[in-house]
C-alpha positions in Angstrom: 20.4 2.3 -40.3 18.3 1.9 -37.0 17.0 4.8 -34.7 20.0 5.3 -32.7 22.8 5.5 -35.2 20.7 7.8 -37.2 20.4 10.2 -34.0 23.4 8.8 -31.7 24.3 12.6 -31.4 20.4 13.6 -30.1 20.8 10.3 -27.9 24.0 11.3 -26.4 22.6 15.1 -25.8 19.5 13.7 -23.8 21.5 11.3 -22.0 24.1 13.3 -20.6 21.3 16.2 -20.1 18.7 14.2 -18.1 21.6 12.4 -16.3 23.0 15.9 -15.1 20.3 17.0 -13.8 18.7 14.2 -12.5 21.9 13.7 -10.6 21.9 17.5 -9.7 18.4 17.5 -8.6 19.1 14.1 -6.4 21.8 15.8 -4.7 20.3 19.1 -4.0 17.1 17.4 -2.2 19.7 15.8 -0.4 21.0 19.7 0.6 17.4 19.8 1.3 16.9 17.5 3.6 20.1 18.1 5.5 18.5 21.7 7.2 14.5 20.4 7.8 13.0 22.0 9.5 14.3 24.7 9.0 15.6 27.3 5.7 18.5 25.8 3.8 21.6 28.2 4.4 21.6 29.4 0.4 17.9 30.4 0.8 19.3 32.3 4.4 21.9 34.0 2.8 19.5 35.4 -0.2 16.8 36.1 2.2 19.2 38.4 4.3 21.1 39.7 1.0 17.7 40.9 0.4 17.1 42.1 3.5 20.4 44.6 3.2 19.4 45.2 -0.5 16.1 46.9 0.4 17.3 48.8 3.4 19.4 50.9 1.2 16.1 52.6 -0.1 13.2 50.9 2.8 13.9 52.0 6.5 12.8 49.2 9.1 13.4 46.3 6.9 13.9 43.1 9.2 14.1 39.3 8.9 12.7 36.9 10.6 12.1 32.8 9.7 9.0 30.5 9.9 8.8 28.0 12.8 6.6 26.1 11.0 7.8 25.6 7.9 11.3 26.4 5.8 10.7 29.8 5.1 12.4 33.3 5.2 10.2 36.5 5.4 11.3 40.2 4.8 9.3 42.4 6.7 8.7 46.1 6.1 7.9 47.9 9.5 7.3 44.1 10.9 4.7 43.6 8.6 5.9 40.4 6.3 6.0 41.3 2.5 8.7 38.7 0.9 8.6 35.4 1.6 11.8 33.1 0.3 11.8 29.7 0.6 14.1 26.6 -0.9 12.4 27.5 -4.6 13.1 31.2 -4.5 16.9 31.1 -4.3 17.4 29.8 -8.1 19.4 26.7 -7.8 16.8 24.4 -9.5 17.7 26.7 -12.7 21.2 26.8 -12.0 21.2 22.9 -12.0 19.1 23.3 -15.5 22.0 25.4 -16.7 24.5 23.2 -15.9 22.9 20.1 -17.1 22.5 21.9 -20.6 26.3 22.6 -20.4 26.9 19.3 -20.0 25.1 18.2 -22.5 26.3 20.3 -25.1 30.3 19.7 -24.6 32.7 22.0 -24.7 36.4 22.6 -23.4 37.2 22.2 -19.3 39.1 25.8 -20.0 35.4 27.1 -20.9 33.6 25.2 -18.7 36.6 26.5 -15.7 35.0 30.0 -16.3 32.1 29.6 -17.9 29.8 27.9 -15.3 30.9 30.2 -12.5 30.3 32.9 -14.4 27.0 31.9 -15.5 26.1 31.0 -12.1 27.0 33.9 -10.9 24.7 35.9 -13.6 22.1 33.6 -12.5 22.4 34.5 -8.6 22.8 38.3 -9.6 19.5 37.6 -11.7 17.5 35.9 -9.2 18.1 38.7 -6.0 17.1 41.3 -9.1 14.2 39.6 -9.4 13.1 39.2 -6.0 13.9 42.7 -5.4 11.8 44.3 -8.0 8.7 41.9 -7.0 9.2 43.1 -3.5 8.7 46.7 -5.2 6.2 45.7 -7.2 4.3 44.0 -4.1 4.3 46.8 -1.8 3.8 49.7 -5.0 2.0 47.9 -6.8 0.2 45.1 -5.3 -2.4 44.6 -7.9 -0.4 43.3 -10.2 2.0 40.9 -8.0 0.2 38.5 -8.7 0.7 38.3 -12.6 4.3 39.5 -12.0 4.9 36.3 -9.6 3.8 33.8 -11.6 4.1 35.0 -15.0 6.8 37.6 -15.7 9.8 37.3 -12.8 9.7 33.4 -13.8 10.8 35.1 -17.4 13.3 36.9 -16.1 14.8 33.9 -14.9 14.3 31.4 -17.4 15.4 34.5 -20.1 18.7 34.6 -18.5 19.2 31.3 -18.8 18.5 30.8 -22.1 20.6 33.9 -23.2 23.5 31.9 -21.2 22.7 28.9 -23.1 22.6 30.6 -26.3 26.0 32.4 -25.9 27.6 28.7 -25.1 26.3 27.0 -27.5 27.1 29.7 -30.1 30.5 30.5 -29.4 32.2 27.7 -26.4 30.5 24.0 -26.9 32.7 22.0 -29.1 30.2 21.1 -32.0 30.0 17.6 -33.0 31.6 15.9 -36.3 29.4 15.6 -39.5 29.4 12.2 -40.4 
């Protein structure tokens, strides 16, 4: 039996994977591209969700965007402590998510609900996310740092591989032993 009968199914899973999201990442550069200079309108719309997030607990929070470069910045009492730009608004990962659920099949009644759902965990996620780091940067700026690039990434990615593990356990439609 050669390679790809033996693993048609791991073939199949990579194929319709990578495909997804190369053909999601394709046509979100091309979302990109459509606003440059300037911030995309997802990345406006969390920068100034944020924005009304934190002035629930932060008076003098304000917005205000980069004229050199696509870039949103929260300011507390004008001085800039969050900057969003195109890879702070999640949809790299929610393209990742989708592509998985792709990949592993399952009914158009679950996907229907599913990926909105999941999508919308993922947004609700990401703004958490940003929002504690904005915390942890003005509280605790020693240790933004670490929480940047090491532990708000893992909040992230954690979500989405809880998501992954819930479709894969009880929606994907699970292939045919042969």
């Amino acid at each position: 039996m050669n390679l790809f009968q033996k693993y048609k199914s791991v073939w199949l899973f990579l194929l319709k994977f990578f495909g997804a999201y190369i053909l999601g990442v394709f046509l979100y550069n091309q979302y990109l591209g459509l606003f440059l200079p300037d911030l995309d309108i997802f990345s406006v719309s969390i920068t100034e969700q944020l924005a009304q997030l934190f002035s629930i607990t932060l008076p003098e929070i304000s917005t205000a965007y980069s004229c050199e470069a696509p870039i949103g910045e929260l300011h507390y009492y004008n001085v800039p402590f969050i900057f969003i730009n195109e890879g702070c608004n999640a949809i790299s990962v929610m393209i990742l998510f989708v592509s998985f659920l792709i990949a592993f099949r399952g009914s158009l009644r679950h996907y229907l609900w599913f990926i909105p759902v999941g999508l919308v965990m993922l947004y609700i996620a990401n703004i958490s996310r940003i929002y504690v780091l904005g915390l942890v940067y003005l509280y605790y700026p020693d240790y933004f740092n670490i929480a940047h690039d090491y532990l708000f990434p893992g909040i992230i990615y954690g979500a989405t591989f809880m998501l992954w593990v819930v479709w894969v356990k009880y929606f994907s439609i699970k292939p045919e032993n042969n």
